[in-house]
C-alpha positions in Angstrom: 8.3 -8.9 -16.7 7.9 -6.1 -14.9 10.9 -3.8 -15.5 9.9 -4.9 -19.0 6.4 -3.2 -18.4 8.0 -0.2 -16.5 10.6 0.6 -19.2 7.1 0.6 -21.9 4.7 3.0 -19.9 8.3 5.2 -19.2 7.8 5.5 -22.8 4.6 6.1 -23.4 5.2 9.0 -20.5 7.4 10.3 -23.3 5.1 10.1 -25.5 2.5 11.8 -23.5 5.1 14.7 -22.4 5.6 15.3 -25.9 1.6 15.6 -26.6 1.6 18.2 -23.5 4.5 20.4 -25.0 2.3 20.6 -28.0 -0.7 21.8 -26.2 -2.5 18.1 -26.5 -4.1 15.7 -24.1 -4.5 12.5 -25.4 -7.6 11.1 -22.6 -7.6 7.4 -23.3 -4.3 5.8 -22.0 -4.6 2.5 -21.0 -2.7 -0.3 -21.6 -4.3 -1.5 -24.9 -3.5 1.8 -26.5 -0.1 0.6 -26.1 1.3 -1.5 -28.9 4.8 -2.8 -29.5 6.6 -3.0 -32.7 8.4 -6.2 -34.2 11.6 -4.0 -32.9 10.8 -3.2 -29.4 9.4 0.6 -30.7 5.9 2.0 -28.8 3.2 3.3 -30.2 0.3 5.1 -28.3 -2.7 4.4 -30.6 -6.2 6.0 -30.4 -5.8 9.3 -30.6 -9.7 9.7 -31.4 -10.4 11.4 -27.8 -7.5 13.9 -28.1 -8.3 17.4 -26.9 -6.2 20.8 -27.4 -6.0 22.8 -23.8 -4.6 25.4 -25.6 -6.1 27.5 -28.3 -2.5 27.6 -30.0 -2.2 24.0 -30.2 -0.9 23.4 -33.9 -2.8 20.2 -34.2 -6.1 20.4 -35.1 -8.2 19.1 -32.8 -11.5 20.1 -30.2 -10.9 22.3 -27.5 -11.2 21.1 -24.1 -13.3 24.5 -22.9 -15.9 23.1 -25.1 -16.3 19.1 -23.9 -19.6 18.2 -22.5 -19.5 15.1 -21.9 -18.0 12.2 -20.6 -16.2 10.0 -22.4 -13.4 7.2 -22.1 -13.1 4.0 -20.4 -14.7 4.5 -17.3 -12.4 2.1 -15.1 -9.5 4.5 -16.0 -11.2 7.9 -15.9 -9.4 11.1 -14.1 -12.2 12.7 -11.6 -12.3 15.7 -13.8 -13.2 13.1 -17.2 -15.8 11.8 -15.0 -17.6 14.7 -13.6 -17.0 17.3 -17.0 -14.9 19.6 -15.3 -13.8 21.3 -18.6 -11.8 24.1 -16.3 -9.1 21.0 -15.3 -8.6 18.8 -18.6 -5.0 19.3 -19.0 -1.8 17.2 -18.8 -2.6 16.4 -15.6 -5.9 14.2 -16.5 -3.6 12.1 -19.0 -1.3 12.0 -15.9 -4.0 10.3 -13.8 -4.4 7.9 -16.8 -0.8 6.7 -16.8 -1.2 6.1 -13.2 -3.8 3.9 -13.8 -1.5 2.0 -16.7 0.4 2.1 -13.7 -1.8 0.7 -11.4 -3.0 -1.7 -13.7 0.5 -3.5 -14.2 0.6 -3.7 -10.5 -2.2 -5.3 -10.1 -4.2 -6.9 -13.1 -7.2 -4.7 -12.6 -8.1 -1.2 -13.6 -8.5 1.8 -11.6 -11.8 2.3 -10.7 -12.9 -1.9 -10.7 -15.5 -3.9 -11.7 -18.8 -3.2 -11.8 -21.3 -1.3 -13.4 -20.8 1.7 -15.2 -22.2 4.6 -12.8 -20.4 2.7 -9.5 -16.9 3.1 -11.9 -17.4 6.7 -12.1 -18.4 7.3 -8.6 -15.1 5.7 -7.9 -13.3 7.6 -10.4 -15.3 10.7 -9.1 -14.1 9.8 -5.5 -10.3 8.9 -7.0 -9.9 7.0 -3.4 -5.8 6.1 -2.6 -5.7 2.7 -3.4 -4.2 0.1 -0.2 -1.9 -2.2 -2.2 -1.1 -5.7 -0.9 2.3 -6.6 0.5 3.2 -7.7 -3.4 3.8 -4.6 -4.6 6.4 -2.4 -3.5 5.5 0.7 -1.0 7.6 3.3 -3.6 5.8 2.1 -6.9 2.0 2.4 -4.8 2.6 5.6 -3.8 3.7 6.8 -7.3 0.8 4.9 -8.4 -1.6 6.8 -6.0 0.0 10.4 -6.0 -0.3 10.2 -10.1 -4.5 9.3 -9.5 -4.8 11.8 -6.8 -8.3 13.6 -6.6 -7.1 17.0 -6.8 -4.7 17.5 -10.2 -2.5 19.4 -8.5 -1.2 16.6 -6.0 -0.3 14.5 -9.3 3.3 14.7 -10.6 3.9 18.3 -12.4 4.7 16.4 -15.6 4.4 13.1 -17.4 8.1 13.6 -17.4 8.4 13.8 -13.8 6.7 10.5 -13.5 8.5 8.7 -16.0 11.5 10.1 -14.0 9.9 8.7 -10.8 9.5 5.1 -12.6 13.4 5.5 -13.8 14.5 6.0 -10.2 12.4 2.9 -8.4 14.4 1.0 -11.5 17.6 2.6 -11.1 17.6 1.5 -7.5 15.6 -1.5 -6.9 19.0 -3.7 -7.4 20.2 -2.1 -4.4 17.5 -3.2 -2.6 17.6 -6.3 -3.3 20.9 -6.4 -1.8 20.2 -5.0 1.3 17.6 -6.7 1.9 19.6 -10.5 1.3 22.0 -8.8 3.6 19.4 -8.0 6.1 18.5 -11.2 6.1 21.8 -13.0 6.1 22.5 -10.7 9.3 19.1 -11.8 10.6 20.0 -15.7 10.2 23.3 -15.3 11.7 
């Protein structure tokens, strides 16, 4: 189920990449924006938040110099969502979202956690690594944790690059598998 889940947010970083190219940040990723066709397609619904960070953006929609508020779900929210930092909405704040799709497959539970509203955005605000149990493997926390960095320029350049990043930890988690049954055969004999 997993690689399953992987292979749908890898998507929906396409999606996302796409959006950026165009000069569009979508701001509400999360996982039930996601919905899959009766053929395996994805869709990324809910584009009722979407803002242009560039004036030239052919879609209409608001710009992101002129957001004064905060909106979104708040146990997903990029630091710069949760504090109105109009100056840093770009690709980078969908980024942060994806990494808490991200983080939400590896885990069950959003972001920023339960509680009230104002503690979730002084957790978003803080954007604090998150220590992953022993469950989830070391490579997909740290892309998890480098895509909800505080600071958007420690997230991945692109949604692309992250979707690469996912692609890798798939292309290669067979081979660790192996080595770690022969580690472990070694071990036993």
């Amino acid at each position: 189920p997993l690689e399953w889940h992987l292979r749908v947010l890898m998507r929906v970083c396409s999606v996302a990449h796409f959006a950026h190219s165009q000069g569009l940040i979508h701001r509400d990723f999360k996982l039930s924006n996601v919905m899959i066709g009766s053929h395996g397609e994805v869709y990324v619904v809910d584009w009722g938040m979407a803002l242009a960070f560039e004036r030239t953006c052919p879609i209409d929609a608001p710009l992101s110099f002129d957001e004064q508020e905060v909106v979104g779900t708040p146990g997903y929210l990029a630091p710069e969502m949760a504090g109105v930092v109009v100056d840093q909405l770009r690709p980078a704040t969908d980024i942060y979202l994806l990494g808490g799709c991200l983080h939400m497959l590896l885990t069950g539970e959003q972001r920023h956690g339960k509680g009230t509203v104002m503690e979730k955005l002084a957790r978003a605000w803080a954007s604090e690594p998150h220590l992953y149990g022993p469950r989830v493997s070391r490579e997909l926390a740290g892309i998890a944790n480098r895509a909800c960095s505080r600071e958007p320029e420690d997230r991945q350049p692109s949604a692309e690059v992250l979707r690469q990043e996912i692609a890798s930890f798939l292309d290669h988690r067979g081979s660790r598998r192996l080595s770690l049954e022969a580690m472990l055969r070694l071990h036993a004999l």
